[in-house]
MDTraj code that builds the backbone (N, CA, C; nanometers):
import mdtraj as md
import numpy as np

residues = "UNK UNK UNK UNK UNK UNK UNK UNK UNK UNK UNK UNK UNK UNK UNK UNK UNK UNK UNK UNK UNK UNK UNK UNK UNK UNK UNK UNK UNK UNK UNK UNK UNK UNK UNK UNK UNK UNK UNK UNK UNK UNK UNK UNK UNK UNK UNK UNK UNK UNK UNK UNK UNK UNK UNK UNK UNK UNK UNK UNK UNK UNK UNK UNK UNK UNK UNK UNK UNK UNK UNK UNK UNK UNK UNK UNK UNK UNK UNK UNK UNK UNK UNK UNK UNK UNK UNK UNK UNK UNK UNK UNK UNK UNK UNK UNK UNK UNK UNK UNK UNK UNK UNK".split()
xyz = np.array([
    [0.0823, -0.1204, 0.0000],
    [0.0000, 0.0000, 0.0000],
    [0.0862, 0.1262, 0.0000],
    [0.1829, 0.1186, 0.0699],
    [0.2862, 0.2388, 0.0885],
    [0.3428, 0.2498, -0.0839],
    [0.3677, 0.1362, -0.1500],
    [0.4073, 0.1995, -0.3003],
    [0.3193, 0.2805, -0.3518],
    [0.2026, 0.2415, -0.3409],
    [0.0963, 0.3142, -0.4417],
    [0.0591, 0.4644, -0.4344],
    [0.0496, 0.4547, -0.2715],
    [0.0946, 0.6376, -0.1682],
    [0.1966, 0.6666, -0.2635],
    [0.3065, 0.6404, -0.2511],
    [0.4452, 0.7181, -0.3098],
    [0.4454, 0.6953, -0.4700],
    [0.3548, 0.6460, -0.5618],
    [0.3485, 0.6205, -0.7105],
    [0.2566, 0.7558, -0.7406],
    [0.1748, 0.7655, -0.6298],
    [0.0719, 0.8634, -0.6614],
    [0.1466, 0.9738, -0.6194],
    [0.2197, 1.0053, -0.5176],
    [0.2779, 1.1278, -0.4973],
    [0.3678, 1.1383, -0.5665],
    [0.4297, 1.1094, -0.6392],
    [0.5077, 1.1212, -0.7738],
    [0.4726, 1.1540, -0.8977],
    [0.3698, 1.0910, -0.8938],
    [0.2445, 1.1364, -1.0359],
    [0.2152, 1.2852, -1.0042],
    [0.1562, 1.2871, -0.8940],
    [0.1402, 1.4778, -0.8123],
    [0.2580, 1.5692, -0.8317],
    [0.3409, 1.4981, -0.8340],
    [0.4929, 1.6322, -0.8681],
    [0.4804, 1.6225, -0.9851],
    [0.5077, 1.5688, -1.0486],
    [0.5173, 1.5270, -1.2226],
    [0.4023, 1.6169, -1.2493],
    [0.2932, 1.6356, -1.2282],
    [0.1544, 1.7156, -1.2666],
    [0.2369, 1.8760, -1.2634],
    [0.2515, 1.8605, -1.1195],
    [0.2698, 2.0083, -1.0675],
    [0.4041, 2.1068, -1.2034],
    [0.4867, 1.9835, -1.1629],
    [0.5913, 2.0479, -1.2635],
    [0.5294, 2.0705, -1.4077],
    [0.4679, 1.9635, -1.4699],
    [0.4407, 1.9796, -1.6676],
    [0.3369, 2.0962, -1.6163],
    [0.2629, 2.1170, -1.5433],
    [0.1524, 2.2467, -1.5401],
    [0.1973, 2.3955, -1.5210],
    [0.3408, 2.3757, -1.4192],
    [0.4003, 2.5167, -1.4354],
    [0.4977, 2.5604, -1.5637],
    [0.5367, 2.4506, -1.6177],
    [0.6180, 2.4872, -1.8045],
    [0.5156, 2.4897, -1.8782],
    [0.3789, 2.3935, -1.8433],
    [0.3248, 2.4529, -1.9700],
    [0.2777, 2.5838, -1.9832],
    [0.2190, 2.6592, -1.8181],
    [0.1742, 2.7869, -1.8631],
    [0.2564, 2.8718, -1.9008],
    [0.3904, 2.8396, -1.8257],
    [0.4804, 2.9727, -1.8806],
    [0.5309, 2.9399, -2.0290],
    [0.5256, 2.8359, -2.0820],
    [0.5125, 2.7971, -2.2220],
    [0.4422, 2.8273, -2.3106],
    [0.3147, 2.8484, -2.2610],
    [0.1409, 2.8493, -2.3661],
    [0.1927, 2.9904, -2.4157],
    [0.1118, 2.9427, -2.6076],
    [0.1343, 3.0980, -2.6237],
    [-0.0429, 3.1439, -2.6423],
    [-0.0960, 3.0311, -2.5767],
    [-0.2677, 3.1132, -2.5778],
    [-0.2650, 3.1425, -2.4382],
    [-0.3747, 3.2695, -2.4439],
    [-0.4050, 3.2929, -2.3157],
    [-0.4752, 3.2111, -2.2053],
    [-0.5736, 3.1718, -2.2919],
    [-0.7047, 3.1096, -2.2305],
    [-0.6615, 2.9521, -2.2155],
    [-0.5179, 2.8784, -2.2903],
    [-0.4858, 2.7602, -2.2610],
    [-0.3806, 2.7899, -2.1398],
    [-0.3467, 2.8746, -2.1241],
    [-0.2714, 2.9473, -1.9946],
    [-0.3289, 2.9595, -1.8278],
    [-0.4573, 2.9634, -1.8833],
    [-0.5767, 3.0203, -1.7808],
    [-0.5862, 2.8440, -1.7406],
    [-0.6319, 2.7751, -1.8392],
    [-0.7132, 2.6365, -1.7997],
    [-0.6326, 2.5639, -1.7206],
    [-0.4474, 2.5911, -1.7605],
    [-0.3756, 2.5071, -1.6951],
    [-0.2699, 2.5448, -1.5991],
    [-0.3316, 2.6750, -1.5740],
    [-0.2793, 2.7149, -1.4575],
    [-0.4317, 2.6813, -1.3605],
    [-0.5673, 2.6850, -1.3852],
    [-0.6373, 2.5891, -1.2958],
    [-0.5934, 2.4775, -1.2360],
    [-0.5724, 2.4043, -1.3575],
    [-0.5338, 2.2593, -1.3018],
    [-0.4477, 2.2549, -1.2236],
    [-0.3415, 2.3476, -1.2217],
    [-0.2378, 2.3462, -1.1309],
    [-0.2787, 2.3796, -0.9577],
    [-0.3518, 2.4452, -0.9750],
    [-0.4464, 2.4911, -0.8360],
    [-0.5061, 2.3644, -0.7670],
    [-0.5694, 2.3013, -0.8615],
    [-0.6677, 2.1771, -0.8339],
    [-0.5511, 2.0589, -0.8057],
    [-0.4370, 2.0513, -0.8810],
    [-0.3133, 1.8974, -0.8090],
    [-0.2356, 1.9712, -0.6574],
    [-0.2394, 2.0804, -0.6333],
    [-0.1441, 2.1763, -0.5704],
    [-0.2815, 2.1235, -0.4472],
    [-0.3999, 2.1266, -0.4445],
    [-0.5016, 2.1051, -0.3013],
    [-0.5283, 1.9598, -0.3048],
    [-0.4764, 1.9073, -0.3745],
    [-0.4539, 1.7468, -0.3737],
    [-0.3362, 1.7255, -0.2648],
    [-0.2481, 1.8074, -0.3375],
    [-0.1135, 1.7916, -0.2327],
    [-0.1036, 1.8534, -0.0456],
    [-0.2432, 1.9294, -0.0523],
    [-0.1959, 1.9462, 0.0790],
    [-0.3006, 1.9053, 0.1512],
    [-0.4009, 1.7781, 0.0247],
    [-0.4702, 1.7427, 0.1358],
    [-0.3708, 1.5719, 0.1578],
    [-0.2727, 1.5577, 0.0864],
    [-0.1968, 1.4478, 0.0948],
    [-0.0751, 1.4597, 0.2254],
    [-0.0704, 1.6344, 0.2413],
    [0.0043, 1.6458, 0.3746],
    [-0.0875, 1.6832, 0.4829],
    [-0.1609, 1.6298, 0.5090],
    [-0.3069, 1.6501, 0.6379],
    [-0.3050, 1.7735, 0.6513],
    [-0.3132, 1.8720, 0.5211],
    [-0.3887, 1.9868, 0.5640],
    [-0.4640, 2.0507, 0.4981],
    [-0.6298, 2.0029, 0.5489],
    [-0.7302, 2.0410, 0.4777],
    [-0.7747, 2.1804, 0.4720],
    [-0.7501, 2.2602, 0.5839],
    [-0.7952, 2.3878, 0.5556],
    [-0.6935, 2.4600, 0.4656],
    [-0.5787, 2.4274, 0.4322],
    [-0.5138, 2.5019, 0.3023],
    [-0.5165, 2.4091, 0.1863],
    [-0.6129, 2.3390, 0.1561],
    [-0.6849, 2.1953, 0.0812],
    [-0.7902, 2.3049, 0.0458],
    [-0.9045, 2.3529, 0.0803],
    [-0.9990, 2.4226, 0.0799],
    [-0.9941, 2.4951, -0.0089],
    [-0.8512, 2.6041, 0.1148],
    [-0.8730, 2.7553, 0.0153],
    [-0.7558, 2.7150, -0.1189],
    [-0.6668, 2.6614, -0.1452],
    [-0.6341, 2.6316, -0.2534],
    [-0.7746, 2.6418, -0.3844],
    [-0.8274, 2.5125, -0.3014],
    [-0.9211, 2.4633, -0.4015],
    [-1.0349, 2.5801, -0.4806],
    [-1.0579, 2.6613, -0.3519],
    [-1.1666, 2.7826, -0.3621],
    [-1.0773, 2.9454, -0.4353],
    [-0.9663, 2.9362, -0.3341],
    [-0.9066, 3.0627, -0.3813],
    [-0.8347, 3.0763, -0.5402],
    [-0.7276, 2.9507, -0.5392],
    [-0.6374, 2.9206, -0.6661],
    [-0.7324, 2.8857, -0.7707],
    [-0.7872, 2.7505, -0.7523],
    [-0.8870, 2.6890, -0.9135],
    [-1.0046, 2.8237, -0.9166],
    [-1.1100, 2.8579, -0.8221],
    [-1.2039, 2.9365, -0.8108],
    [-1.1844, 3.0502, -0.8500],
    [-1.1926, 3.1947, -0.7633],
    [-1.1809, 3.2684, -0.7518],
    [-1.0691, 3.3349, -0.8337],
    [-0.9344, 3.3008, -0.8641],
    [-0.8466, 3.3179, -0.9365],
    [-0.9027, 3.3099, -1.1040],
    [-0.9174, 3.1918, -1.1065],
    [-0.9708, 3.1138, -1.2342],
    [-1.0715, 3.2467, -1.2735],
    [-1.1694, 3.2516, -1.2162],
    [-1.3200, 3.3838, -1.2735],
    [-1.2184, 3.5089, -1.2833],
    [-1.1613, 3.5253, -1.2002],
    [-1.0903, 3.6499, -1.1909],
    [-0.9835, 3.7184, -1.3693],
    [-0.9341, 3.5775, -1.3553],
    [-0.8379, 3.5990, -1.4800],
    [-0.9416, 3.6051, -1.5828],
    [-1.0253, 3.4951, -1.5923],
    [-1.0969, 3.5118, -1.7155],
    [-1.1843, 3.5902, -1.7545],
    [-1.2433, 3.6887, -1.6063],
    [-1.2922, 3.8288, -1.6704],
    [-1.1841, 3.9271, -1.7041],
    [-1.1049, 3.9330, -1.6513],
    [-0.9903, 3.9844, -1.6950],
    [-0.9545, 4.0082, -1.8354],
    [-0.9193, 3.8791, -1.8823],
    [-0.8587, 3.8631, -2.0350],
    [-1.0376, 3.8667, -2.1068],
    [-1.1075, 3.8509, -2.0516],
    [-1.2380, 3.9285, -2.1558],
    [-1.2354, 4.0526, -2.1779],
    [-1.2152, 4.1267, -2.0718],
    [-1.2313, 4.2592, -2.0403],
    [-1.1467, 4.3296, -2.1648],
    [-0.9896, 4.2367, -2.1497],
    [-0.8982, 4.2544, -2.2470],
    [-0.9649, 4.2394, -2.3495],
    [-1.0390, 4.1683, -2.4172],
    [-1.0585, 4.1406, -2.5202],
    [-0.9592, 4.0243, -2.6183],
    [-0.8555, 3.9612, -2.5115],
    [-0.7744, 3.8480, -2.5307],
    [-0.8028, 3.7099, -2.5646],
    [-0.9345, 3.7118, -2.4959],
    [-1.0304, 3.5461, -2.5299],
    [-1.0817, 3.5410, -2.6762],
    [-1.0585, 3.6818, -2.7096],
    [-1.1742, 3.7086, -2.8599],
    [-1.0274, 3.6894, -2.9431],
    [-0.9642, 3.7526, -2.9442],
    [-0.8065, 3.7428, -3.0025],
    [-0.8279, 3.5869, -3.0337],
    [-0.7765, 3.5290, -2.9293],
    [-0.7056, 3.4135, -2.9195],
    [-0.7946, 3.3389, -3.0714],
    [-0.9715, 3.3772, -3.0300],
    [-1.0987, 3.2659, -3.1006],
    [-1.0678, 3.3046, -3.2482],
    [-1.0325, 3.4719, -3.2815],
    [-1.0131, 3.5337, -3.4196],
    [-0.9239, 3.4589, -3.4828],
    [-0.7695, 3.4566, -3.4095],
    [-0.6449, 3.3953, -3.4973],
    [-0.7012, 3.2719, -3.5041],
    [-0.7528, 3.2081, -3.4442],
    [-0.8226, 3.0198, -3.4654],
    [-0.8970, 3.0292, -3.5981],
    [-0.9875, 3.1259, -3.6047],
    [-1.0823, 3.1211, -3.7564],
    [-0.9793, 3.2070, -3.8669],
    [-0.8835, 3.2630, -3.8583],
    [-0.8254, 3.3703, -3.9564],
    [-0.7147, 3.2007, -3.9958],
    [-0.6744, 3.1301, -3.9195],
    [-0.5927, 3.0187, -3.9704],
    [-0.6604, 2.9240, -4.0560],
    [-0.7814, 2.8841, -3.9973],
    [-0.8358, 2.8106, -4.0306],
    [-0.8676, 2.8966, -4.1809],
    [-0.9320, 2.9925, -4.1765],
    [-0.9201, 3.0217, -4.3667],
    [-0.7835, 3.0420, -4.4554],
    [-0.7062, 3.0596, -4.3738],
    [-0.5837, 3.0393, -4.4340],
    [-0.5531, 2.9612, -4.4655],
    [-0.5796, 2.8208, -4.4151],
    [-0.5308, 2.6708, -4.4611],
    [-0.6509, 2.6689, -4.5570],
    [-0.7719, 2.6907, -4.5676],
    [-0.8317, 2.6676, -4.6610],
    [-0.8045, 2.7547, -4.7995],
    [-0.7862, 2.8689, -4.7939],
    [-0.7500, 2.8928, -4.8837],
    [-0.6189, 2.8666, -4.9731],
    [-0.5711, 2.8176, -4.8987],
    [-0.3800, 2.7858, -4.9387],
    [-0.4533, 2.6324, -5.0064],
    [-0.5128, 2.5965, -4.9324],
    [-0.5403, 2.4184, -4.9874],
    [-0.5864, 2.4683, -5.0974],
    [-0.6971, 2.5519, -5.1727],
    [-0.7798, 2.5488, -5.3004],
    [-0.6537, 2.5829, -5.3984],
    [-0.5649, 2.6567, -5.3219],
    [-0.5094, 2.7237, -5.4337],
    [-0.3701, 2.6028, -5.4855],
    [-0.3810, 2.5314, -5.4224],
    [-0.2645, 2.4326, -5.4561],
    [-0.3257, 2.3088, -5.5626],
    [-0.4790, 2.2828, -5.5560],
    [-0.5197, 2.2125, -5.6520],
    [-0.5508, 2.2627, -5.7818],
])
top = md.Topology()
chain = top.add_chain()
for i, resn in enumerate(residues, 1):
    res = top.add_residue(resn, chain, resSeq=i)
    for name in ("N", "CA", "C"):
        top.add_atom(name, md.element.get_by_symbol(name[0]), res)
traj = md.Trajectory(xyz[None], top)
């Protein structure tokens, strides 16, 4: 039983770490936003894995929650979420048009 404790708390670092390169990696905003959540949500895993639920809580409420709404009115406000959705459809006709023009 003690391996599976320490397989899983290994899996929990491994999370923690690929979630902090990927955000400072992402070049979208809003894939920045989602996985810096997740990072909130393995991060109150971890301290409910070190018996402590009341910073288990506010992780869970302050970091994934409150943070999470916060940024994403934020980058609306910016007008960054609309960005991000524009370059998605301005590519997408770009590959279509590049495809017609090659046949």
């Amino acid at each position: 039983m003690e391996d599976i404790i320490t397989i899983f708390r290994i899996l929990l670092l491994a999370s923690l770490i690929v979630c902090a390169i990927a955000t400072a990696l992402s070049k979208r905003v809003m894939t920045a936003l989602i996985i810096f959540t997740s990072y909130s949500i393995v991060m109150a895993v971890v301290w409910l894995l070190l018996r402590s639920p009341d910073l288990a809580i506010t992780e869970a409420a302050v970091g994934a929650g409150v943070n999470g709404v916060l940024f994403f009115l934020t980058l609306r406000k910016l007008h960054l979420i609309d960005k991000d959705f524009k370059d998605d459809e301005t590519a997408k006709i770009n590959a279509e048009v590049n495809g017609n023009e090659e046949n």
